[in-house]
N, C-alpha and C positions, 0 to 999 in steps of 0.2 A: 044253879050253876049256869052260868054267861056262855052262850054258844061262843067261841071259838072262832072269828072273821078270818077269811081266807082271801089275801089281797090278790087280785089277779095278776097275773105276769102282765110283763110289761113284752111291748112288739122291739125288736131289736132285727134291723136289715142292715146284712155285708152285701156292698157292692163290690166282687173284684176279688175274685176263690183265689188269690197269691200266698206268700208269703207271710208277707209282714200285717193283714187280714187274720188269715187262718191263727196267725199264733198270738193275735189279739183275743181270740176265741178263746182258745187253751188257757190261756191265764186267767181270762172273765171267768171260765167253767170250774177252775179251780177254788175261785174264793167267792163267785155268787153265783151256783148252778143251777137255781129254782129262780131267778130273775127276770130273765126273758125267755120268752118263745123268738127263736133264732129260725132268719130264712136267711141263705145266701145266695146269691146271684154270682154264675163267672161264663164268662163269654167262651173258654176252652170247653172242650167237650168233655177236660179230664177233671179229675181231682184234683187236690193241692199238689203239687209235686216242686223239687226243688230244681228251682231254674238256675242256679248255681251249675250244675251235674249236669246239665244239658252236654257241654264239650265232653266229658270219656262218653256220653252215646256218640257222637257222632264219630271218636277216636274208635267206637266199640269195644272199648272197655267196659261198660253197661249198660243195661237194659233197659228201656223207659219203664219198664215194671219197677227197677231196684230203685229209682231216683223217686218215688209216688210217698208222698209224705203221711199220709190221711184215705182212707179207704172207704168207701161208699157206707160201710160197718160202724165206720166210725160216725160221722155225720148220724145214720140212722141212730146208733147208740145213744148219741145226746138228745137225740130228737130234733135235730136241726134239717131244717125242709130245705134239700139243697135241689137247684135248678145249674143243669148246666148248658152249654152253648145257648146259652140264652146272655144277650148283650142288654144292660139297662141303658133307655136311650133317653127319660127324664127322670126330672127329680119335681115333683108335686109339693112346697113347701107349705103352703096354705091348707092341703087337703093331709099332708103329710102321707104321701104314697110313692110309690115308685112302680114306673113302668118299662115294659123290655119290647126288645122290639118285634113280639109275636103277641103284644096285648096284652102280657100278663102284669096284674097290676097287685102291690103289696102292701101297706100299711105301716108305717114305723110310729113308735115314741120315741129311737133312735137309731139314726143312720151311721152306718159307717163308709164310708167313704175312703177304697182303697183297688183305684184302676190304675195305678202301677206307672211304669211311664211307655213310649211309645219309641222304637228307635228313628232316625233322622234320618231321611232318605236326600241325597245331594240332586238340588233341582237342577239336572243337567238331563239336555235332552237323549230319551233312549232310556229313563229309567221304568219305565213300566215295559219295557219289553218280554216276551219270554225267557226263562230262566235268568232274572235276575230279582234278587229277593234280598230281605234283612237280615240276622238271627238274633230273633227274640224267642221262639218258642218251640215247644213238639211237632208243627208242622212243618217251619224252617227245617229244621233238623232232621227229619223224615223226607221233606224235598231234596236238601245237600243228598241225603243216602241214596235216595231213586237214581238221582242226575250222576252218583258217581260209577252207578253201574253200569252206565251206557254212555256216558261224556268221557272225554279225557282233562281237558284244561279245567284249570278255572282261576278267577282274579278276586279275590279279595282286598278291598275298598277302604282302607285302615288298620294302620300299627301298634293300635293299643291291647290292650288284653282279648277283650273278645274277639279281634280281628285274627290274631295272633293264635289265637286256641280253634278259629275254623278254618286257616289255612293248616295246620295243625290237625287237623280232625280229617280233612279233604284230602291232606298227602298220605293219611295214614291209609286211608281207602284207596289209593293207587291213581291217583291224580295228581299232575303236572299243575303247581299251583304260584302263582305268580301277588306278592303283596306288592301294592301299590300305596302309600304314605305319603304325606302330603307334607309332612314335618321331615325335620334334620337325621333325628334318630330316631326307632323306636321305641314305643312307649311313654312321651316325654313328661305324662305327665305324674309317674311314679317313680322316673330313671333318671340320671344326668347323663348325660353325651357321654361318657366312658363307658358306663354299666352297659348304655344302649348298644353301644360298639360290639363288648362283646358277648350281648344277646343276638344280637346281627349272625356274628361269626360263628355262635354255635347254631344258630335254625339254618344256617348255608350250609353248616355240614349235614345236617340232615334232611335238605334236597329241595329245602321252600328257596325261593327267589326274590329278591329284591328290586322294588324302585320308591328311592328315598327322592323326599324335596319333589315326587310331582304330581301334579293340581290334574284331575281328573275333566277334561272338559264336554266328552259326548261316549255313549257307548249305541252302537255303530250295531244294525241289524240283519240278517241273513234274510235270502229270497222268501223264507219261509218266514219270517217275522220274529226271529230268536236273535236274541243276542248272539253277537260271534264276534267284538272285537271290542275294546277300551282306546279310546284317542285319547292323548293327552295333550293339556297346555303346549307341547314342543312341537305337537303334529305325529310325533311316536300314535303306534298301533300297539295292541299287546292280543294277539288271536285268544278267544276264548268261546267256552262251552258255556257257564256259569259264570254271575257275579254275584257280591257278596257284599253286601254293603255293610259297614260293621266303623260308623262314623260318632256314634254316638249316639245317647237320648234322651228325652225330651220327657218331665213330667206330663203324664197324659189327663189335661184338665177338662176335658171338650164336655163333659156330664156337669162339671164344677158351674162352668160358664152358662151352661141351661139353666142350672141351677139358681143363678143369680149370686153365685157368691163369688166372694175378693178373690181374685187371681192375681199372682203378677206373675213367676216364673210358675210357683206351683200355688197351690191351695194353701191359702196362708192359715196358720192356726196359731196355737196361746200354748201355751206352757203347760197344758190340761191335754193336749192334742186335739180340741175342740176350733171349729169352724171361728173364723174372727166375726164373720158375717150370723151367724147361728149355732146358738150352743148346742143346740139337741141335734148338730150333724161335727160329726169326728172324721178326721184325717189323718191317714198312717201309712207311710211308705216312702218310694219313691215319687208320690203322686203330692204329697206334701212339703210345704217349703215352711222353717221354723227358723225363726231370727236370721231372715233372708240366705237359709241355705235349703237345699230341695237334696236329701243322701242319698246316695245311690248303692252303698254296701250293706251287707247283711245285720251284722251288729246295730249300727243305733237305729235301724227299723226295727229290731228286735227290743231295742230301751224303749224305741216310741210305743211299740204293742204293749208293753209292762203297763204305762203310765195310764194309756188310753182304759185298758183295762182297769185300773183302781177307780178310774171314772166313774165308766160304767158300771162298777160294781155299788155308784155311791157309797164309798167310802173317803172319795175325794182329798186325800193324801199326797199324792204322787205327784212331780215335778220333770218335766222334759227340758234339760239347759239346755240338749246340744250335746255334742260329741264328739270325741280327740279320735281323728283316723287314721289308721292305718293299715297300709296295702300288705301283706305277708301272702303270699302265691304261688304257687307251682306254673308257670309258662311253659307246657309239655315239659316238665317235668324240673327245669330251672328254678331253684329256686331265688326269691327276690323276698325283699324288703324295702321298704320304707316311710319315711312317713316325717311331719312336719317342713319346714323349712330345707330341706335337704341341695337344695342349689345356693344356699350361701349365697355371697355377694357382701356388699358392703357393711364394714359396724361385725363382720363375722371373722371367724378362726375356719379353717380346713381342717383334720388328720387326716390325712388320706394311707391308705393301704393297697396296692394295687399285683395282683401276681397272676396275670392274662396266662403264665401257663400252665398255672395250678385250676383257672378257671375261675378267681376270687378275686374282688371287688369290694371298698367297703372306703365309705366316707364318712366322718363325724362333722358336722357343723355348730361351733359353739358360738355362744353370744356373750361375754362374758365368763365367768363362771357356770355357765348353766346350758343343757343339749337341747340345743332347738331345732336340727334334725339328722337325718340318717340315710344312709342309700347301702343298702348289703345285695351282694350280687357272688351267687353261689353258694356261702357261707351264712344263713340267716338264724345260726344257733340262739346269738345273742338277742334277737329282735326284738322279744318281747322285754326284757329289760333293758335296753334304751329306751323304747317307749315308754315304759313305766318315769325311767329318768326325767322323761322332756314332759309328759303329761303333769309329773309332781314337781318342774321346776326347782329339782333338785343341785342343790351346792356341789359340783364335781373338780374341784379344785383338788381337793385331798386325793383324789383317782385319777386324776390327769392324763398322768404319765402310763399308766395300765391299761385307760379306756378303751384303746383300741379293740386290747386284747381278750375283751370279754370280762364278764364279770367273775367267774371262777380268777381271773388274773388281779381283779381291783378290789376283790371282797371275798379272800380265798378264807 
């Protein structure tokens, strides 16, 4: 009888203990968990945890314990060699290794590649001063808390969601919080100027501060070397204790580029979620851009992990097109919708609905016969069936007249 060959596992290294990484894992370990010997590399000190949740900690609604996705138990369980606060600073493609920046060096047959992205700090002089910081992570957010027990003010640096949820977070801890936005309304790029209106009117009721349309140009430092003021474009002061820069972000490619592989915006990959530059290194996340888009929401970095994973599993099946998005959110507690083409314009149809003192919002934008997009503001019962609508390019002509009112209304 024929001994029985026992193929060796293969070396498999994550760069970058996130998200949309971690649940590349999960899927891999599901359909081939005798395949590789798994090490992961993350520059946090912590575990996976869900960077989503970050805002109720800092609202203190929750615990950085409750938001921890993956437990040191779990890792040990699969046998996955995890290294944490440890930052990978090359990528060895010849040798195929990788290195961190305390000398520890690792070995792959396949890389994963998934450092996330990096938020945009506005190059105006004054930004590296004391207490002014991003929010991307559990230290951010453990900084906001230090500073809120002993500061009073603070300015928050942008209108959009994350801005919006740490002044948000700031007032709830008993700080005087002042947004500062550079755009018309809030949030523009999920809202149209109505809905933004009254998001405005309801966070002024509940005690955040506005200043719309103005361009941040110096933040301004105390004898002791801390920020203590925001100048803008007009010569306005805005006194502060903390800033909060909350502008946007940036696929973080800076390992990609050592690397030697295609950059443009992010890490460019194939329909496999595999490197354009080198198949035996994959890319998943916010860190990657797939048919010139770089995602920044939870969902199709969760489609990209599925795919990447059938990869990896050699089974080689799976297909990343891309992704139809949309925003459905709680804004301290407002809820919104949107998603596709929702500012209409030309070659487009309106419905609009509007009842500012019921609190509800709600535009349909058709192109024809067919929903090409949506903006729900208050009311987002329906949202996931319009998007179903405008995703299937569905004939809405026969619903027309009901669309408005929900689908219980057009398809009772």
């Amino acid at each position: 009888m024929a001994a029985q060959t026992i193929k060796p596992r293969q070396k498999l290294v994550l760069v970058g203990n996130g998200m949309a990484g971690v649940r590349t894992l999960e899927e891999l370990l599901k359909i081939a968990p005798e395949l590789y010997d798994i090490t992961v590399f993350g520059a946090e000190p912590h575990t996976n945890y869900n960077r989503v949740l970050l805002s109720p900690v800092l609202a203190g609604e929750q615990t950085v314990d409750e938001i921890m996705l993956n437990s040191r138990a779990w890792y040990a369980g699969h046998g996955i060699a995890l290294h944490t606060g440890q930052k990978v600073v090359a990528v060895d493609r010849r040798r195929r290794l990788v290195r961190t920046d305390d000398g520890t060096e690792a070995a792959y047959d396949r890389l994963l590649l998934c450092t996330g992205s990096t938020p945009f700090m506005l190059p105006v002089p004054g930004r590296h001063l004391r207490g002014v910081i991003a929010y991307r992570d559990i230290a951010d957010t453990d900084f906001m808390i230090e500073t809120a027990r002993t500061h009073r003010r603070a300015v928050v640096i942008g209108g959009g969601l994350l801005g919006l949820e740490a002044a948000n977070g700031l007032l709830r801890r008993g700080m005087d919080v002042t947004v500062v936005h550079v755009g018309s309304w809030l949030m523009e790029r999920q809202l149209d100027d109505a809905a933004g209106a009254l998001l405005r009117r309801s966070l002024e009721a509940r005690g955040l501060q506005f200043l719309l349309g103005a361009q941040t140009q110096e933040l301004v430092a105390d004898d002791d070397g801390r920020v203590a003021a925001v100048r803008l474009a007009d010569g306005a002061e805005v006194a502060t204790d903390l800033v909060v820069m909350a502008v946007g972000i940036r696929p973080n490619v800076e390992l990609a580029l050592q690397a030697r592989l295609h950059v443009e915006r992010g890490i460019v990959v194939t329909d496999t979620m595999q490197t354009v530059t080198d198949a035996r290194i994959y890319s998943v996340g916010e860190c990657a851009q797939h048919r010139g888009i770089a995602y920044g929401l939870v969902p199709p970095l969760f489609e990209q992990a599925q795919v990447a994973a059938n990869h990896l599993a050699e089974m080689g099946i799976g297909r990343y097109l891309g992704s139809h998005t949309a925003t459905q959110l709680k804004v301290t507690g407002i809820a919104l919708f949107s998603a596709g083409d929702f500012m209409g314009g030309e070659g487009t149809e309106e419905i609009v609905l509007s009842d500012p003192g019921d609190g509800v919002y709600k535009k349909l934008v058709l192109r024809g016969d067919k929903l090409v997009g949506a903006c729900l503001y208050g009311d987002t019962g329906d949202g996931s069936w319009y998007f179903k609508l405008l995703r299937e390019q569905s004939n809405v002509q026969g619903i027309r007249d009901a669309l408005m009112f929900g689908q219980s209304a057009a398809c009772p």
